[in-house]
N, CA, C and O atoms as a MOPAC input file, in Angstrom:
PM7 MOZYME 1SCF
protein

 N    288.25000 1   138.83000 1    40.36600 1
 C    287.00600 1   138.91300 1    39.61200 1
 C    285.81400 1   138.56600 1    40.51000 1
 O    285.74500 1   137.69700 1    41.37900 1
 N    284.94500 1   139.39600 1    40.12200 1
 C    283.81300 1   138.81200 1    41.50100 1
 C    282.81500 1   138.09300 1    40.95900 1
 O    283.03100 1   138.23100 1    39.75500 1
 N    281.33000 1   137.03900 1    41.12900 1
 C    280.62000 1   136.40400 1    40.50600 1
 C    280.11500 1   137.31400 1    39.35600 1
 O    279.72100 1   136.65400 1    38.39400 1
 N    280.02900 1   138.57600 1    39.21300 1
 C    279.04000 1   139.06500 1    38.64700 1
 C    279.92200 1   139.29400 1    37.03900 1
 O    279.40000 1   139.43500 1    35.93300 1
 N    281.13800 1   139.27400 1    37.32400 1
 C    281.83200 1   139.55700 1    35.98400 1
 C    282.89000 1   138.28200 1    35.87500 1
 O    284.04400 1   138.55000 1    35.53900 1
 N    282.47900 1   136.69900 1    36.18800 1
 C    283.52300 1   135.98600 1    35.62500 1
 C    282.85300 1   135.26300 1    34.88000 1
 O    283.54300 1   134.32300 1    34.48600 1
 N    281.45100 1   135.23500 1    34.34600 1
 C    281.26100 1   134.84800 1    33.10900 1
 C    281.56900 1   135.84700 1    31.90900 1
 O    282.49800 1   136.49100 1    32.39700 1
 N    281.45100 1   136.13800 1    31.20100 1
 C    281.85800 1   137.23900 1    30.34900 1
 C    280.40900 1   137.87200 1    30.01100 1
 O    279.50700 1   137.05900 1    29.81000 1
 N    280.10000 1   139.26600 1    29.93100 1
 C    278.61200 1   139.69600 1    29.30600 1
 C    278.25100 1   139.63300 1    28.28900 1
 O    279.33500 1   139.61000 1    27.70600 1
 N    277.15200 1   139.55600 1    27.14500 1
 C    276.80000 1   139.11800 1    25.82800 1
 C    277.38100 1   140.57200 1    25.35400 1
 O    277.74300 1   141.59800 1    25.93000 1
 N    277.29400 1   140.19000 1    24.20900 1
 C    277.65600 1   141.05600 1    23.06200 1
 C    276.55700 1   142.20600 1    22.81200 1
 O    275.39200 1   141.93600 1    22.51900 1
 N    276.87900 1   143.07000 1    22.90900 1
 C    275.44100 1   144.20600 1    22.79000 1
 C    274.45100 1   143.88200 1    21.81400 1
 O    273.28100 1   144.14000 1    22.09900 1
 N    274.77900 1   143.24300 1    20.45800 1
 C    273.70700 1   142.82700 1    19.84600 1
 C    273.31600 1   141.95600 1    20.21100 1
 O    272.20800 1   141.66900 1    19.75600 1
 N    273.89600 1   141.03800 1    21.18000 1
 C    273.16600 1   139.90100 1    21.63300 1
 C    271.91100 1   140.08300 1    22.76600 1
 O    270.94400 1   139.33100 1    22.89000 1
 N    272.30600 1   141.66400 1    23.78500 1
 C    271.78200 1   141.72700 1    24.60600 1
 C    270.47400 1   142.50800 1    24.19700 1
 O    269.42900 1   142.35900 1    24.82900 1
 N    270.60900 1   143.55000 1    22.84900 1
 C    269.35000 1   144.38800 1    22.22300 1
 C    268.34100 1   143.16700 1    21.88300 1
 O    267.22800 1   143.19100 1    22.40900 1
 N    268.80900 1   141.74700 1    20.73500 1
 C    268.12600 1   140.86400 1    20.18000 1
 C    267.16800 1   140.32700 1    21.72900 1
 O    265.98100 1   140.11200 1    21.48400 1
 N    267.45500 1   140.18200 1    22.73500 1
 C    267.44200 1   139.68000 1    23.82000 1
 C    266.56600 1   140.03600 1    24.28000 1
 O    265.62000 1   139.29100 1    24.53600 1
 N    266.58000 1   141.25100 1    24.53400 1
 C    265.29900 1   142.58200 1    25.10500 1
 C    264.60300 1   142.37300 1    24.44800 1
 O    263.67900 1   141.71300 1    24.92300 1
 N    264.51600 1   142.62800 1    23.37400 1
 C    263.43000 1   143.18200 1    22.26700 1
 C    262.29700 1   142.02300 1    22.19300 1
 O    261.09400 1   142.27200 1    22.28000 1
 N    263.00000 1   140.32800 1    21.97000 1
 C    262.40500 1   139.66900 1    21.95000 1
 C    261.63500 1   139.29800 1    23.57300 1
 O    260.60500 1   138.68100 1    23.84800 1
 N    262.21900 1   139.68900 1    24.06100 1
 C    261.96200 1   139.33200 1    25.70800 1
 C    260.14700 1   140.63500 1    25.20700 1
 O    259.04100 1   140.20700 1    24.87800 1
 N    260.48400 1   141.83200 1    25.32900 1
 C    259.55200 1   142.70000 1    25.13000 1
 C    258.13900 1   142.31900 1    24.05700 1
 O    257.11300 1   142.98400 1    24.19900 1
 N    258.19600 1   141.38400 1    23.16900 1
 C    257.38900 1   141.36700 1    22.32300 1
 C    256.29500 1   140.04300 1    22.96700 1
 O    255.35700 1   139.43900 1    22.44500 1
 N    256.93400 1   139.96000 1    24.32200 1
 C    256.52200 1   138.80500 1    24.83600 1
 C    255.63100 1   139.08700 1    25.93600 1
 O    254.52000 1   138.56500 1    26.02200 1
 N    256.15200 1   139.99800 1    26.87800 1
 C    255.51700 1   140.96400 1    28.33200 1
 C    255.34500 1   142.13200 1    27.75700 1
 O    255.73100 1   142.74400 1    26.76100 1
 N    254.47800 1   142.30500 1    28.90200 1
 C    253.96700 1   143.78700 1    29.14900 1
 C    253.59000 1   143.72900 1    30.57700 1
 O    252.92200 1   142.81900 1    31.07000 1
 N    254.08600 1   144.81500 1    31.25200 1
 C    254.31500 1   145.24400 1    32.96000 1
 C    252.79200 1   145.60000 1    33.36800 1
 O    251.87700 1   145.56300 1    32.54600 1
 N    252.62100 1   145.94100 1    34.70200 1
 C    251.44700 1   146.20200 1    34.98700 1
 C    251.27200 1   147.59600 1    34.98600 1
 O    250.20000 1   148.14200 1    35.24800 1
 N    252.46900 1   148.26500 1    34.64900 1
 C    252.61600 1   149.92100 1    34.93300 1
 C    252.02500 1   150.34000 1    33.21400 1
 O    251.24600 1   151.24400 1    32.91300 1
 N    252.53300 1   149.59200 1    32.52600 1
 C    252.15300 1   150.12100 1    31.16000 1
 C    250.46000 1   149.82300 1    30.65800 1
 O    249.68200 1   150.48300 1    29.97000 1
 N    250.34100 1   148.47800 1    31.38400 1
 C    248.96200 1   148.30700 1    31.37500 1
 C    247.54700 1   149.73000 1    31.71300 1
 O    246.59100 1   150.25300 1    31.14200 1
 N    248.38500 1   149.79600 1    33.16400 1
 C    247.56000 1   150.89100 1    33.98500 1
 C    247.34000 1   152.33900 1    33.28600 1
 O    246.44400 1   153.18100 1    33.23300 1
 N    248.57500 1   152.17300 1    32.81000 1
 C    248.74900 1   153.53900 1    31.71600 1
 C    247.59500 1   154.03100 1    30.30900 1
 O    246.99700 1   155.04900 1    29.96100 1
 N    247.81500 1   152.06900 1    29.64800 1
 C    246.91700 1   152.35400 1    28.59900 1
 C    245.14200 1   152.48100 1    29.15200 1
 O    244.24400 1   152.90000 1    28.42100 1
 N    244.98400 1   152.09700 1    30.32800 1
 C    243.52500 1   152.27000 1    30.94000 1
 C    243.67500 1   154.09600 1    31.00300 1
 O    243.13100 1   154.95200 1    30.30600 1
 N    244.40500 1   154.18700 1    31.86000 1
 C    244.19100 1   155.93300 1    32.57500 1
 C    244.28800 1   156.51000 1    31.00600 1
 O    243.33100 1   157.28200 1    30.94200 1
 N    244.68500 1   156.51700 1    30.24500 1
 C    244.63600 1   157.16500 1    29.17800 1
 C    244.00400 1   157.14900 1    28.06700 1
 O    244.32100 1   157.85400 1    27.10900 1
 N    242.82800 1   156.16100 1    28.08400 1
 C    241.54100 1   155.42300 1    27.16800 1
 C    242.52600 1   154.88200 1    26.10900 1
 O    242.22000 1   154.97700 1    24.92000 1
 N    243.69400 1   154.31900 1    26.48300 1
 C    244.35800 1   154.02800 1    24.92700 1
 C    244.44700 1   152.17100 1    25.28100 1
 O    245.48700 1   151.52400 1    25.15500 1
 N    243.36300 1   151.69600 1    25.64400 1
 C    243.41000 1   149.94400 1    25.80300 1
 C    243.05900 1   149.58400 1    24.24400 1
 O    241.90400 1   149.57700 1    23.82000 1
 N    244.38400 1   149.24000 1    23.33100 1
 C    243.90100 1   148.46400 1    22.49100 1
 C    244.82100 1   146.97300 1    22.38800 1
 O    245.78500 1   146.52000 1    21.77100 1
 N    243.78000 1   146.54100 1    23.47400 1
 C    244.24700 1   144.99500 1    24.04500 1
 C    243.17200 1   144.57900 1    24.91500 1
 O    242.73400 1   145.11600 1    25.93300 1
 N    242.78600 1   143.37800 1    24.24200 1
 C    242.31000 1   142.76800 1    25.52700 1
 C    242.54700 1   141.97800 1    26.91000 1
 O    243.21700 1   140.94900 1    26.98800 1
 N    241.89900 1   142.61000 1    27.99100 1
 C    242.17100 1   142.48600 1    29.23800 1
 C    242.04500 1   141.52500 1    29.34000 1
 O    240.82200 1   141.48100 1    29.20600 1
 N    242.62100 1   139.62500 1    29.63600 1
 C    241.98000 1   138.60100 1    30.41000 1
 C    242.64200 1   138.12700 1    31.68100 1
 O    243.81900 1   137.76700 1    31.69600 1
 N    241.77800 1   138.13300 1    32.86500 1
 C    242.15300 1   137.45400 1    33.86800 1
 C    242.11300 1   135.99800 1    33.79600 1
 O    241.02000 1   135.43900 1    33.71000 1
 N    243.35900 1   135.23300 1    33.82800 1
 C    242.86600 1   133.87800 1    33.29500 1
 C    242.79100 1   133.08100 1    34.98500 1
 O    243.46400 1   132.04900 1    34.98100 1
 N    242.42800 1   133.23700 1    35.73000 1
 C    242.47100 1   132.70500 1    37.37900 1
 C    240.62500 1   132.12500 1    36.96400 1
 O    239.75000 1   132.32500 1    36.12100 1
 N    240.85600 1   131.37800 1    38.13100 1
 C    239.23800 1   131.19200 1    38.31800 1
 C    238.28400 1   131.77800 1    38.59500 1
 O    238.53000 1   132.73300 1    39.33100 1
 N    236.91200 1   131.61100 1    38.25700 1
 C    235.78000 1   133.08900 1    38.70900 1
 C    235.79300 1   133.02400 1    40.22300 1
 O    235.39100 1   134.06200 1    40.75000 1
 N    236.07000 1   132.29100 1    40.84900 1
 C    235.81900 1   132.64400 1    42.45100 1
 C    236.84500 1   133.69600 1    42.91700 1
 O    236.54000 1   134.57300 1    43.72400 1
 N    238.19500 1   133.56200 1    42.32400 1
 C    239.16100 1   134.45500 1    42.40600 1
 C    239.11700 1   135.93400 1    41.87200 1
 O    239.38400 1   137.00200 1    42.42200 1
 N    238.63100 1   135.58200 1    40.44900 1
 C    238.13700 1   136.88700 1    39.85100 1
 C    236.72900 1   137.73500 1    40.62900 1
 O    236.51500 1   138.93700 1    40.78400 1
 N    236.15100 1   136.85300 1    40.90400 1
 C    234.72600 1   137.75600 1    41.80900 1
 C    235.29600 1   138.39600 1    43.20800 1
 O    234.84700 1   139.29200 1    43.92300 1
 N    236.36600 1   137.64400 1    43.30100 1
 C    236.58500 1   138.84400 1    45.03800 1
 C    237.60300 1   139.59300 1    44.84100 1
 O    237.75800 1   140.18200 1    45.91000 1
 N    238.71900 1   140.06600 1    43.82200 1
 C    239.47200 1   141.21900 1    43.17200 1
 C    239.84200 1   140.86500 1    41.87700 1
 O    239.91000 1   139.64700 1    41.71300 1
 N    240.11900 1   141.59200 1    40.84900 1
 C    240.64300 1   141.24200 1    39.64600 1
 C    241.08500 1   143.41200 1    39.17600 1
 O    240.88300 1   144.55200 1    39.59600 1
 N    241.71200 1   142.69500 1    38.14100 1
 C    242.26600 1   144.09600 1    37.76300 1
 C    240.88300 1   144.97900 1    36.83900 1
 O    240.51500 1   144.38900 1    35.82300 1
 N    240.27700 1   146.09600 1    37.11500 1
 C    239.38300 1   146.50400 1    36.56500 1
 C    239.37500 1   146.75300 1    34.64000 1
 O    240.08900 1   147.35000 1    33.83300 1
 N    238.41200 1   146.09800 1    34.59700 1
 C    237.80600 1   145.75400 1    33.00300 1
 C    238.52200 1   144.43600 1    32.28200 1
 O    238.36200 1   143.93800 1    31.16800 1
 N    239.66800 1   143.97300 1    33.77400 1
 C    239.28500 1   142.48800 1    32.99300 1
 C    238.33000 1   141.57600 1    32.72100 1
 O    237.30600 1   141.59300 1    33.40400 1
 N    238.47500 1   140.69400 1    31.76300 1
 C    237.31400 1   140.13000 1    31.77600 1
 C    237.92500 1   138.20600 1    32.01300 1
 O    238.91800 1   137.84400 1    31.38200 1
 N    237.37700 1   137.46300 1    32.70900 1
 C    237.67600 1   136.58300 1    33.50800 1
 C    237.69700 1   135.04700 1    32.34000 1
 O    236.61700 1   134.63800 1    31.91600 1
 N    238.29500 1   134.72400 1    32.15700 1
 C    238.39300 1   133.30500 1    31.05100 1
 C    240.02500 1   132.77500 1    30.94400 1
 O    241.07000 1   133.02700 1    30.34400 1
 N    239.35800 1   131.69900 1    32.14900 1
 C    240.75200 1   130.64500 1    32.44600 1
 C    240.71300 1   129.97200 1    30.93400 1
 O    239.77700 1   129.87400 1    30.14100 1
 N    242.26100 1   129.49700 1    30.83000 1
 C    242.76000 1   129.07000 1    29.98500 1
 C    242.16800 1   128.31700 1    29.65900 1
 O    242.13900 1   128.11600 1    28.44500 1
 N    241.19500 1   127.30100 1    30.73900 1
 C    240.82400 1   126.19300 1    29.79600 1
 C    239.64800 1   126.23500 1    29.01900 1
 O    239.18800 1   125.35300 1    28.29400 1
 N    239.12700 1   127.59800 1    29.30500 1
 C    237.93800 1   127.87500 1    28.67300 1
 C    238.06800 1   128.77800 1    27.23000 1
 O    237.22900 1   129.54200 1    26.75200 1
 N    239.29000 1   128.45100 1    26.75800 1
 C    239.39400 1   129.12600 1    26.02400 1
 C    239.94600 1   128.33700 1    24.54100 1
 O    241.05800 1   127.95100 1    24.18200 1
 N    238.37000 1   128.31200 1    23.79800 1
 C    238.33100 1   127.83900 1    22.30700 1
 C    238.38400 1   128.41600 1    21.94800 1
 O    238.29600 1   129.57800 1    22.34300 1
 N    238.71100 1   127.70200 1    20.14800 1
 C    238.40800 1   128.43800 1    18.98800 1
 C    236.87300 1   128.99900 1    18.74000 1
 O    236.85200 1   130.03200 1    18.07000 1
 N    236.10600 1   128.70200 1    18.99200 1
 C    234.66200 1   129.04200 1    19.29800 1
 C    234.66900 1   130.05700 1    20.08300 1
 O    234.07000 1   130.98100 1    19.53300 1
 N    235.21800 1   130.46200 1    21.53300 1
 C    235.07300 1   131.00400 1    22.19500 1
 C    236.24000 1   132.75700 1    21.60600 1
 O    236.13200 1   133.96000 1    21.84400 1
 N    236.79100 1   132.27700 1    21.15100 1
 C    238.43600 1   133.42100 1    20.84900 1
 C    237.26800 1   134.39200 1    19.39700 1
 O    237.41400 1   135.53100 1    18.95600 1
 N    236.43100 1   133.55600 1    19.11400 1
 C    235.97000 1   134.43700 1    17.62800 1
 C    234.74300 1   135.66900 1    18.16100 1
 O    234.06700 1   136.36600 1    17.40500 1
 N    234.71400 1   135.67100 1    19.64000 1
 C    234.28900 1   136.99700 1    20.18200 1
 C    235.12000 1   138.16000 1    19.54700 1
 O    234.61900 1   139.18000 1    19.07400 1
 N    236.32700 1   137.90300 1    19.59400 1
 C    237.19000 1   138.60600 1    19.43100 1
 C    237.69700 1   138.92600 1    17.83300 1
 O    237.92600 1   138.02400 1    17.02700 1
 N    237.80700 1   140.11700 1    17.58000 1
 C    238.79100 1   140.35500 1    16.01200 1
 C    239.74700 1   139.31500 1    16.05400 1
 O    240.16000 1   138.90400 1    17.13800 1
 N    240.23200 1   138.74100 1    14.72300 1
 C    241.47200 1   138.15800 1    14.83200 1
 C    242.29100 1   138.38300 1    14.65400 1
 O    243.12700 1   137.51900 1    14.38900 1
 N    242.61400 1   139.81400 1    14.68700 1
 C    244.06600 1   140.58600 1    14.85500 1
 C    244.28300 1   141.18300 1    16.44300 1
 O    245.37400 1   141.56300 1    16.86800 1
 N    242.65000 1   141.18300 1    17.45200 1
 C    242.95000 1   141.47000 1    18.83300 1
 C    244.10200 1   140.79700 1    19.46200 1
 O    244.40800 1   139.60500 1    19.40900 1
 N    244.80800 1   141.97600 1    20.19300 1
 C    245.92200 1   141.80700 1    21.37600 1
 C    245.37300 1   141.44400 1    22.63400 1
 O    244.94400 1   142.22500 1    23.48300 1
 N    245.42700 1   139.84300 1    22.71500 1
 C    245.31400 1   139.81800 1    24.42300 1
 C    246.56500 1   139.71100 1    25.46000 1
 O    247.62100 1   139.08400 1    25.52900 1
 N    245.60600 1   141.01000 1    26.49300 1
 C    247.30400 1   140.51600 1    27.64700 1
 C    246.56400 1   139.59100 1    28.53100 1
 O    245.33400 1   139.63200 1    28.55100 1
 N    247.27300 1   138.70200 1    29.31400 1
 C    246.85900 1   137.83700 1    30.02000 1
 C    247.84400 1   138.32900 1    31.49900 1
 O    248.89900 1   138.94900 1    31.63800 1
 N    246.64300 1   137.53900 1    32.65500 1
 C    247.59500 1   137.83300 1    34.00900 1
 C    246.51400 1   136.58700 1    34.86500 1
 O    245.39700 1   136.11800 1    34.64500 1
 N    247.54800 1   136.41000 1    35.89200 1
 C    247.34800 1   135.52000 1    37.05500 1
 C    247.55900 1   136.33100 1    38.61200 1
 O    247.61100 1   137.49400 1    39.01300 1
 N    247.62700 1   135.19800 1    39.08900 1
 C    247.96800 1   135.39400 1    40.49200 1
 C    249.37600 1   136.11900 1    40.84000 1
 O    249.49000 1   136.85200 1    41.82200 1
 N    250.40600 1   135.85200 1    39.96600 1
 C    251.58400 1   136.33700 1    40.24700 1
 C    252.51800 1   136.10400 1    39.96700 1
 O    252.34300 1   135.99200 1    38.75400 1
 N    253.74900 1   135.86800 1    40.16400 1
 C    255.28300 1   135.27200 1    39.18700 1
 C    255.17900 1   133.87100 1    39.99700 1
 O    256.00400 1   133.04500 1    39.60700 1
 N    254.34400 1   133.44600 1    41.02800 1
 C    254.37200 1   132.33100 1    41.54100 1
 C    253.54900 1   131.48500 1    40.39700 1
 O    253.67100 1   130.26100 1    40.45500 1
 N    252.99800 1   131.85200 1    39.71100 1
 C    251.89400 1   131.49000 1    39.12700 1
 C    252.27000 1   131.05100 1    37.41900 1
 O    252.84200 1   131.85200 1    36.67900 1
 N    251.81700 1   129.56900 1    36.93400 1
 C    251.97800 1   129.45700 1    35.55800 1
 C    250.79300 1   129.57300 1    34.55100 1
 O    250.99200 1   129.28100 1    33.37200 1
 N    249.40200 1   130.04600 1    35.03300 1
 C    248.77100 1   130.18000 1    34.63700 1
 C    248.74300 1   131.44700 1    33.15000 1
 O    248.13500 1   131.24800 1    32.09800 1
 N    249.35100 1   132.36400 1    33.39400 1
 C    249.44600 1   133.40700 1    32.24300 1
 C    250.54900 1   132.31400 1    31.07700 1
 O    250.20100 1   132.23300 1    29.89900 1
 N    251.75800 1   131.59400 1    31.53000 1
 C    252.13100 1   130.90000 1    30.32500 1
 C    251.46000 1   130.22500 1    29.83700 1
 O    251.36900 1   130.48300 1    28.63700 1
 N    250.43600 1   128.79600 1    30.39100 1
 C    249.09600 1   128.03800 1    29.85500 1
 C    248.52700 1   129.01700 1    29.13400 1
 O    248.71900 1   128.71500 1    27.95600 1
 N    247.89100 1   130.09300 1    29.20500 1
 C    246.80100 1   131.01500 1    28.75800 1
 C    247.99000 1   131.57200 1    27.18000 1
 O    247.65000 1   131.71000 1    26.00500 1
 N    249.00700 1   131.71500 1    27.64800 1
 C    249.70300 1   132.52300 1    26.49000 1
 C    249.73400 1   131.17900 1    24.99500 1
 O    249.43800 1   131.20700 1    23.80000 1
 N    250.20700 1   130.25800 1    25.85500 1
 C    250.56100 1   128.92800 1    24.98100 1
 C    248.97400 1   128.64000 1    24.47600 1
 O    249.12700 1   128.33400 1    23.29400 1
 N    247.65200 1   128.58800 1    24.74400 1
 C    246.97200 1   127.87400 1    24.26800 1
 C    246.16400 1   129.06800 1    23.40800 1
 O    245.31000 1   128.74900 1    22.58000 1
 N    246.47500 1   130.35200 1    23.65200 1
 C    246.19700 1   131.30000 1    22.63000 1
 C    247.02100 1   131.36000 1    21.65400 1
 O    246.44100 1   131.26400 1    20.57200 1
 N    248.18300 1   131.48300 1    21.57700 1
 C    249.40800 1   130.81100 1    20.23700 1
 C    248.49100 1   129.89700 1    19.67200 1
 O    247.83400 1   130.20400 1    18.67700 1
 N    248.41200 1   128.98900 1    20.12900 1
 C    247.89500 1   127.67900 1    19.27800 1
 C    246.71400 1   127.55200 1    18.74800 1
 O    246.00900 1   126.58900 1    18.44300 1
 N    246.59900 1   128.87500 1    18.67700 1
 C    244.31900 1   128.85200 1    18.57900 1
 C    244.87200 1   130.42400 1    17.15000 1
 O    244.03100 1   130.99600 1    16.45600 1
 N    246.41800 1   130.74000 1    17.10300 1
 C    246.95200 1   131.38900 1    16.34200 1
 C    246.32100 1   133.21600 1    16.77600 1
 O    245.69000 1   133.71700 1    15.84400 1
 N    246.45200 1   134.02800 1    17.91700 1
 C    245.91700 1   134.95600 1    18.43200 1
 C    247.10000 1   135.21000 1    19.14900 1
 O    247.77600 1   134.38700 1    19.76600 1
 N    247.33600 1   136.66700 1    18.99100 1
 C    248.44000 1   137.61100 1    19.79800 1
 C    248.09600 1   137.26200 1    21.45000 1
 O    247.11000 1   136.91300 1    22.10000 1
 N    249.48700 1   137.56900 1    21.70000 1
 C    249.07500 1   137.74000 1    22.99600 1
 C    250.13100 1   138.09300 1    24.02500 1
 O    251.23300 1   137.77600 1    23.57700 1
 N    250.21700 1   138.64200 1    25.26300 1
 C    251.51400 1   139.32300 1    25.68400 1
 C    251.13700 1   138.98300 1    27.39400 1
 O    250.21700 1   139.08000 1    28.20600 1
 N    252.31500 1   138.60000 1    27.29100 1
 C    251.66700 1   138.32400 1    29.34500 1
 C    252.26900 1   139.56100 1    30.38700 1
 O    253.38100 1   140.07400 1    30.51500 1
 N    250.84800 1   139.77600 1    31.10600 1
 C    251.43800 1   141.05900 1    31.85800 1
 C    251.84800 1   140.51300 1    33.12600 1
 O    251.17500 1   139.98600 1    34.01200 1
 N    253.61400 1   140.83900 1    33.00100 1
 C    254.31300 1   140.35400 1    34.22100 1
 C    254.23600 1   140.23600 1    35.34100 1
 O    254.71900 1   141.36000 1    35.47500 1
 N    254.04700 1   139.86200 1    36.54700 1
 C    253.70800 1   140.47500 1    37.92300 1
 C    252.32400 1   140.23100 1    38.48100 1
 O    252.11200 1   140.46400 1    39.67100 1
 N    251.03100 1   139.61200 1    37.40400 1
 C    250.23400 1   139.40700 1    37.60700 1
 C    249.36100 1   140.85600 1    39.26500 1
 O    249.51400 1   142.01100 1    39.66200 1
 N    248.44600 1   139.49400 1    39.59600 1
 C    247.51900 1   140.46800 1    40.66700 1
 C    248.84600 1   141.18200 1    41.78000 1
 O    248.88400 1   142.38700 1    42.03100 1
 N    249.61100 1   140.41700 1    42.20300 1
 C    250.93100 1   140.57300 1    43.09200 1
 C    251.80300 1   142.11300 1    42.38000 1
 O    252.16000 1   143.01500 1    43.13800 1
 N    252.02000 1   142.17800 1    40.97500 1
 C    252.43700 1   143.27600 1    40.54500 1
 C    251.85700 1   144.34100 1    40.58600 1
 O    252.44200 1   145.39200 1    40.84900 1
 N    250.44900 1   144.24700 1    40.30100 1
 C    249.50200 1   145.30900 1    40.09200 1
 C    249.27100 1   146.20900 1    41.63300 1
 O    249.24000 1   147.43200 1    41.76800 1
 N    249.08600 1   144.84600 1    42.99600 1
 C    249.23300 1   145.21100 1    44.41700 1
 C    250.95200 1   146.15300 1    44.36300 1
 O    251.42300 1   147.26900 1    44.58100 1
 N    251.17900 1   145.38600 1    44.11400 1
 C    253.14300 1   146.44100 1    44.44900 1
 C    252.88700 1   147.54500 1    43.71300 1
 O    253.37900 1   148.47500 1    44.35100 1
 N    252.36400 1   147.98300 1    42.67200 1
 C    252.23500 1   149.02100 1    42.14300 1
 C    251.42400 1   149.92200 1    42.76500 1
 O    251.65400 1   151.08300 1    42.42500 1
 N    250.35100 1   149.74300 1    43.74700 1
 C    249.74200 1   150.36000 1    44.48500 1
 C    248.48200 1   150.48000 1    44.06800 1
 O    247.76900 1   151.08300 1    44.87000 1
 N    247.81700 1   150.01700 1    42.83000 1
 C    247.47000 1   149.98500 1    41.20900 1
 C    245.95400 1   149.26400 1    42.01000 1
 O    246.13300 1   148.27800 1    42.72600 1
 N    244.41400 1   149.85300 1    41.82400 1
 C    242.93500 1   149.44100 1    42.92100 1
 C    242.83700 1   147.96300 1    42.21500 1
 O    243.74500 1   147.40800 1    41.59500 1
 N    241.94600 1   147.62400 1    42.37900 1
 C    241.31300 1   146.73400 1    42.31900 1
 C    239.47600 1   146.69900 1    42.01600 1
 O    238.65900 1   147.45900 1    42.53400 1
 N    239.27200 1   145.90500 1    41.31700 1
 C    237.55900 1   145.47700 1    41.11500 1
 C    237.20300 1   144.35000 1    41.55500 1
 O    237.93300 1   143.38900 1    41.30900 1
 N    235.74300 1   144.12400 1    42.47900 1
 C    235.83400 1   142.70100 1    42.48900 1
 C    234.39200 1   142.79000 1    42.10800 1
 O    233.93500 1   143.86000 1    41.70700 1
 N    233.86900 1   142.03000 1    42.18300 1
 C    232.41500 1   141.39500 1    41.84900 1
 C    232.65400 1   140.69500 1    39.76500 1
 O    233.56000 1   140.50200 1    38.95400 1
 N    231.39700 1   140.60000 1    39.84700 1
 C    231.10500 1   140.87000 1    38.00000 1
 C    231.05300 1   142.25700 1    37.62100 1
 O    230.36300 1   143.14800 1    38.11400 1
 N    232.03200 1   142.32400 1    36.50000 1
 C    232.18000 1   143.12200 1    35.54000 1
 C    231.46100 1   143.40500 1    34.59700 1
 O    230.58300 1   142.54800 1    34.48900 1
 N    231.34600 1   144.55400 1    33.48800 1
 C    230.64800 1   144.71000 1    32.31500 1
 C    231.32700 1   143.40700 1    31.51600 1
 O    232.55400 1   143.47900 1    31.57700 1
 N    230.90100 1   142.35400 1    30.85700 1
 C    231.54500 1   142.05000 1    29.85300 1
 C    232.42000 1   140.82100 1    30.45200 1
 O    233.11900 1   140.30200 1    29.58200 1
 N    232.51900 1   140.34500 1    31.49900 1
 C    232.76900 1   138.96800 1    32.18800 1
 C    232.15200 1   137.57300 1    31.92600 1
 O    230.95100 1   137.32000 1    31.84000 1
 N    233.23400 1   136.68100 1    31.81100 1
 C    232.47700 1   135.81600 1    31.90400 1
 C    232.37300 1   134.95200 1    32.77600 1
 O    232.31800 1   133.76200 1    32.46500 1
 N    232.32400 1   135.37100 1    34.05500 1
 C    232.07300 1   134.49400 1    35.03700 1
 C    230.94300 1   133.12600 1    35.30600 1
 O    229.71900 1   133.15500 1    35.17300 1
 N    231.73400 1   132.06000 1    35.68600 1
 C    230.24400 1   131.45100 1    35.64600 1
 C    230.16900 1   130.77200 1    37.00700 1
 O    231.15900 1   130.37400 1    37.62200 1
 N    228.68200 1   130.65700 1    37.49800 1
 C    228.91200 1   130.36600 1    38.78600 1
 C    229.35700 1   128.74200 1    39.01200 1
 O    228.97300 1   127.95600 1    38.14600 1
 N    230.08000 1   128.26400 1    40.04400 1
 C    230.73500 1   126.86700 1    40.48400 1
 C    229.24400 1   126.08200 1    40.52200 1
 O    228.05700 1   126.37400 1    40.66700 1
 N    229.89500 1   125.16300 1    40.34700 1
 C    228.91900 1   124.00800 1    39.83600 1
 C    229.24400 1   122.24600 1    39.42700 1
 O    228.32600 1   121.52100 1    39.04400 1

């Protein structure tokens, strides 16, 4: 028996329940890119990294609001049925779980796009840097 088959594999319903819930959770950077190229973004974009990070590349029409800037005051920009995806720096990075967890708790969808800036680069997928339409960058201080 070799490592890969001497635990035993889940049960197919165990492995569909598995996915599905895994899926209701991520979203890739390929599907992201998709809903841009195809005007079908109904989600909001947030880069949750810092504005110094966001001002020298970020994924185009995100809009920049680290986790910690993110109230109940601040979330009622938004519908309260809006989908936010969130992204970071990369799978090195725990910033998209902070951002996912403190949007849960403020009770707002939200889906983390896997792979962050690092996925979007492997995908081959441009880049924006400066301020955006609709950013909220603020300068260090």
């Amino acid at each position: 028996m070799s490592h890969v088959s001497d635990i035993p594999c889940a049960a197919p319903q165990d492995i569909e329940r598995r996915y599905a819930e895994r899926l209701a959770f991520e979203t890739d950077c390929w599907d992201v890119h998709e809903a841009m190229r195809t005007n079908n973004m109904d989600f909001v974009l947030l880069d949750v990294r810092g504005p110094s990070l966001y001002l020298q590349a970020h994924v185009p029409g995100a809009i920049n609001l680290p986790h910690g800037k993110m109230t109940a005051a601040k979330m009622q920009e938004w519908p309260a049925d809006a989908l936010f995806v969130v992204y970071c720096a990369g799978p090195h990075c725990n910033g998209t779980d902070r951002a996912a967890l403190r949007l849960g708790k403020l009770g707002r969808k939200v889906k983390v796009m896997i792979g962050g800036m690092t996925g979007w680069s492997d995908e081959g997928f441009r880049f924006a840097s400066g301020v955006q339409p609709g950013s909220v960058v603020e300068a260090a201080g």
